[in-house]
C-alpha positions as CSV (number, residue, x, y, z in Angstrom):
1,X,3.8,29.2,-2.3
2,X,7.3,27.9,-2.6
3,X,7.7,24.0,-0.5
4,X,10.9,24.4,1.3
5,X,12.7,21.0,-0.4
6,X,14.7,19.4,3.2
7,X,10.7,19.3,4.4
8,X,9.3,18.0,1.6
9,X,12.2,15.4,1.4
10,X,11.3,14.7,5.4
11,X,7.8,14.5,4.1
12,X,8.4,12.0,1.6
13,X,11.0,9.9,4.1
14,X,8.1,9.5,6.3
15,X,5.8,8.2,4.1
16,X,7.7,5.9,2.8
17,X,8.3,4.9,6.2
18,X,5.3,3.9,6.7
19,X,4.6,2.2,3.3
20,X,7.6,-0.2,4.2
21,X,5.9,-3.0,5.3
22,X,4.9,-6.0,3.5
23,X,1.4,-6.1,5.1
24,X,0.8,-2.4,5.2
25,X,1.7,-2.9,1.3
26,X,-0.9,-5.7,1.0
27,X,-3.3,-3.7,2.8
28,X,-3.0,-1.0,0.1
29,X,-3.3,-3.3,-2.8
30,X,-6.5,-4.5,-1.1
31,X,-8.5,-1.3,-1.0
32,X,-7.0,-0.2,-4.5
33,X,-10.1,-1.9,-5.7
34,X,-12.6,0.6,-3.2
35,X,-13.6,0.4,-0.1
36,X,-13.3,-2.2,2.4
37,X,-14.5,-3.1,5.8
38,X,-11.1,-4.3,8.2
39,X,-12.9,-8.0,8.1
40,X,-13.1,-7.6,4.7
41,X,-9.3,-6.5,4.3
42,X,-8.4,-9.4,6.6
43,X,-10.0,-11.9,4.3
44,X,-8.7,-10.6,0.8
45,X,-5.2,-10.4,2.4
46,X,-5.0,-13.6,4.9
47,X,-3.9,-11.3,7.8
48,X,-5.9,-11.3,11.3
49,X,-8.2,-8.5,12.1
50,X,-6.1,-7.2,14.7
51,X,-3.6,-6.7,12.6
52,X,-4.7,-5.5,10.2
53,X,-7.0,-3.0,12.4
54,X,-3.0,-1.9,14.0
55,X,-2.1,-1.4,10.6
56,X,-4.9,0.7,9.4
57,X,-4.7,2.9,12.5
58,X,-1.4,3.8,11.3
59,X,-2.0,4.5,7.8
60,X,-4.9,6.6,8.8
61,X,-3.1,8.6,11.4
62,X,-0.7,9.5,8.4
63,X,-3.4,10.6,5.9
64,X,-2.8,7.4,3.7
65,X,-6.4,6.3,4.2
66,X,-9.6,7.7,5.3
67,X,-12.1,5.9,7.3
68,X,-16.6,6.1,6.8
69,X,-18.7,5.0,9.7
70,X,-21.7,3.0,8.5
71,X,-23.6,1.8,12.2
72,X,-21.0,-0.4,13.9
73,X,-19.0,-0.8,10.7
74,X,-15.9,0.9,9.6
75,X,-15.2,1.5,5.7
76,X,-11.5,2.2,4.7
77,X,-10.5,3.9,1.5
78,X,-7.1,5.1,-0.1
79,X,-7.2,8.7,0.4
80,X,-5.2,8.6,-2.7
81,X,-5.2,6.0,-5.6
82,X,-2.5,7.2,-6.7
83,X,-0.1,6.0,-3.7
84,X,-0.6,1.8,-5.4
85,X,-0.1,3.2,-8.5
86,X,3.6,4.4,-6.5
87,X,4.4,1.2,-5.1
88,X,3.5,-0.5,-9.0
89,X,5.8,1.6,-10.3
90,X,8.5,0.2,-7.7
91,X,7.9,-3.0,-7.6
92,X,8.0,-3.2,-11.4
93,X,11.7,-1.3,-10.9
94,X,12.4,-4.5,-8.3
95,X,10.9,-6.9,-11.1
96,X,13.5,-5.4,-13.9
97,X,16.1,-5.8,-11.4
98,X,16.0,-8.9,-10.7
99,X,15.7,-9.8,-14.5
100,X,18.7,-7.8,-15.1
101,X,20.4,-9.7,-12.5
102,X,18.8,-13.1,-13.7
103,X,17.4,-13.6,-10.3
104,X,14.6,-16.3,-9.7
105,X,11.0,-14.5,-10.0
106,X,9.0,-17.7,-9.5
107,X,8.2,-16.7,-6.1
108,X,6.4,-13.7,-7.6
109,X,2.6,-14.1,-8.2
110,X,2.1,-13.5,-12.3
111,X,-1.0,-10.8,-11.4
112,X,2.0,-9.1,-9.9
113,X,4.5,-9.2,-12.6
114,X,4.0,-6.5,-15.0
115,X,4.7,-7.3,-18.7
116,X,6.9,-4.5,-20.9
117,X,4.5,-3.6,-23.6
């Protein structure tokens, strides 16, 4: 089965759509380590719950997570790991950039820098 390329470049627009935002971002980092509950994802990234609850209802309603009901609680989970190992990959482009360009990274946390081995 052939992918006709002007959807799968619609395809791709649209998820990085809704990738671009910084808390959405944050969000994803956060579960890249498993599974979370939203209070727990509020916690690890500093954002209110109902926030982060808006958020998550958009990533799930474009297949970027999937959600598991234990009782009353709500477990979110990347539906694929490999989406942070996407936006790594960018920000590390961003990182060399701004080397390049001998912009300031102290604003940058070190855990987020990635080192050229």
């Amino acid at each position: 089965m052939q992918v006709n390329n002007q959807r799968l470049y619609e395809l791709h627009a649209e998820l990085c759509s809704t990738m671009a935002n910084p808390k959405r971002l944050a969000i994803l980092e956060s579960l890249h380590a498993g599974e979370k509950s939203v209070t727990d994802i509020a916690e690890g990234t500093g954002t209110p719950i109902t926030t982060v609850s808006q958020h998550l209802r958009l990533l799930r309603d474009k297949h970027v997570v999937v959600t598991r009901k234990e009782g009353q609680t709500v477990f979110y989970r990347l539906r694929d790991p490999r989406m942070v190992d996407a936006c790594h990959l960018i920000r590390s482009v961003l990182v060399d950039g701004m080397r390049a360009h001998g912009e300031m990274l102290g604003d940058l946390a070190p855990s987020k820098r990635k080192r050229k081995t």
